[in-house]
C-alpha positions, 0 to 999 in steps of 0.5 A: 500500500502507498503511504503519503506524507499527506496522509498524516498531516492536515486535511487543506480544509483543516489548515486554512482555518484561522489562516487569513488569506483573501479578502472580498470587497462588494462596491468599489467606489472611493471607499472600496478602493481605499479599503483594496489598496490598504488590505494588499498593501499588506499582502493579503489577496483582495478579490474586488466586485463592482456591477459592470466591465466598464465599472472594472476598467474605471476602477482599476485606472482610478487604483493606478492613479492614486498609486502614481499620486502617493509614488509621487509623494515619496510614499511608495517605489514603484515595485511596492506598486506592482506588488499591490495591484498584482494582488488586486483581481476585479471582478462581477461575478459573486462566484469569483469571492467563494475563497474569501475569508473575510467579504465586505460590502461597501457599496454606495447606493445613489437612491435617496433613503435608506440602502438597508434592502440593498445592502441584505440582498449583497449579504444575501449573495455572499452567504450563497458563495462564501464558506461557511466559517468566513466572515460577512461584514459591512462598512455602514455607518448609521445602518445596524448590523443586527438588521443588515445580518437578519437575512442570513441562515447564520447572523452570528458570522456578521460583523461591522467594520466602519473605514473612515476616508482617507483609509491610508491615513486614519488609523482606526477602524469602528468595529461592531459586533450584534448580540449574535456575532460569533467569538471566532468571527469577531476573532477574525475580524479584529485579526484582519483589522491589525494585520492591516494595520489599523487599530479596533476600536470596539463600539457597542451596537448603534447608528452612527457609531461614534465618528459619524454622530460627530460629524454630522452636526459638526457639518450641519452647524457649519451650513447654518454658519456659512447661510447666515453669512458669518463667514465663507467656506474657506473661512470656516474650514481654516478656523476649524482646522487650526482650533480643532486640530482636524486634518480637514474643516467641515466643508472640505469633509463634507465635499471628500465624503459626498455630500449624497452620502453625507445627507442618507447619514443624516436622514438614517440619523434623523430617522433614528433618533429624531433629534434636530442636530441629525436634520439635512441642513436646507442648503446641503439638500439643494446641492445634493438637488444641484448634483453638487456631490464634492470631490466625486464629481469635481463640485461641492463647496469647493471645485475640484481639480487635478491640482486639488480644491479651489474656493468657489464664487457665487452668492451662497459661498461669498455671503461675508466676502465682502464685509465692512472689514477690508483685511 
């Protein structure tokens, strides 16, 4: 009888367990990018899904762009370059994500109100192709994971894991865990959180965690300072990024988030707590309207260009430029 060594080692099924090796990421919007480049930079395979070929191919222009811009910056060689986006594969198929150890959903849904419909339907997807032991996450900011993880055979596998742009730079991510997350996916998720290296920080279940309940009134206070003619965007990003120690103002936040993406957080919040700090300020709502996005679509507060923001004119962002004090 021929004898292998295989035979008394292992089972490949027994070895990969508690192995991270590949992580799966469903909406590869800003966000999803960052979250991409961030995993593979640190050598873990990331398996990215978006809904079209022509989607890919913007992708993956957008991944080798902002690679260029931090060689550029001294951040990178171009050989760490290489390795990083060897490591990325795009993908539209749910199929390609079955190896995954960890998947994460990360889309941003252009519908006005909620994403929770859509956001089940993905953890829906994923549990169909992904092994049983692997983890479903969400990056949702004011959405509870108990609700997104309630279409699931198995909830105790899901877990929430909030990036905060710009992901490179930030060194936290909020991870939430359901009365029904599993000790060994909370485990893996906080494993997969260091390997990164980022910290946990752990936050009981509740919309908005932490940072998000902080930055919407921080943003809503300063529409209403800039629609009474206090002061102009510029004006107010500058002060609060010298008083608070903030590495942006509320204006430009506002703009590098979305201010789409800025106003469902509201509305989630509103709706939630009913509290008037969460309420859409008027005027984020009309440029929300205006399809004044930020810095996705080169117009928010500020104007966007290759060469970075630019203060804009027009009768809402000059209110307090011309004032009695000529400086």
């Amino acid at each position: 009888m021929d004898i292998k060594l295989e035979d008394f080692s292992l089972s490949r099924e027994d070895t990969q367990r508690g192995l991270l090796q590949k992580v799966g990421i469903v909406g590869c919007g800003i966000m999803g990018q960052q979250i991409a480049l961030q995993t593979s930079q640190y050598g873990i395979d990331v398996i990215a899904l978006d809904i079209s070929q022509d989607r890919l191919l913007e992708i993956s222009k957008r991944l080798n762009d902002e690679l260029d811009r931090i060689i550029n910056q001294w951040g990178m060689t171009a050989t760490e370059k290489k390795l990083i986006l060897s490591r990325i594969k795009l993908t539209t198929d749910y199929n390609d994500l079955k190896d995954c150890d960890i998947a994460i959903e990360v889309i941003n849904s252009k519908k006005p109100g909620t994403s929770l419909s859509l956001r089940q339907e993905v953890f829906h997807k994923l549990e169909e192709v992904l092994r049983t032991d692997a983890v479903i996450s969400s990056n949702t900011a004011t959405l509870m994971i108990s609700e997104l993880s309630s279409v699931l055979k198995d909830p105790s596998r899901a877990v929430g894991m909030h990036f905060i742009s710009p992901v490179r730079e930030v060194k936290i991510v909020e991870t939430v865990r359901s009365t029904r997350t599993s000790k060994a996916a909370w485990d893996l998720t906080c494993k997969y959180i260091k390997m990164i290296g980022k910290k946990v920080i752990p936050v009981n279940e509740s919309p908005g965690n932490i940072s998000t309940r902080m930055i919407i009134p921080f943003i809503n206070e300063a529409c209403s300072i800039l629609m009474e003619g206090v002061a102009m965007v510029d004006q107010i990003d500058e002060t609060m990024r010298e008083t608070s120690g903030h590495a942006m103002g509320p204006f430009e936040m506002a703009d590098t988030i979305g201010l789409d993406k800025i106003m469902r957080w509201m509305e989630n919040l509103y709706n939630e707590f009913g509290d008037i700090r969460y309420k859409p300020s008027p005027l984020l709502k009309r440029m929300v309207r205006a399809g004044l996005m930020g810095q996705r679509v080169g117009e928010g507060f500020y104007k966007w260009t290759p060469k970075g923001k630019q203060v804009k004119e027009g009768p809402i962002f000059n209110l307090g430029r011309e004032s009695s004090f000529n400086i």
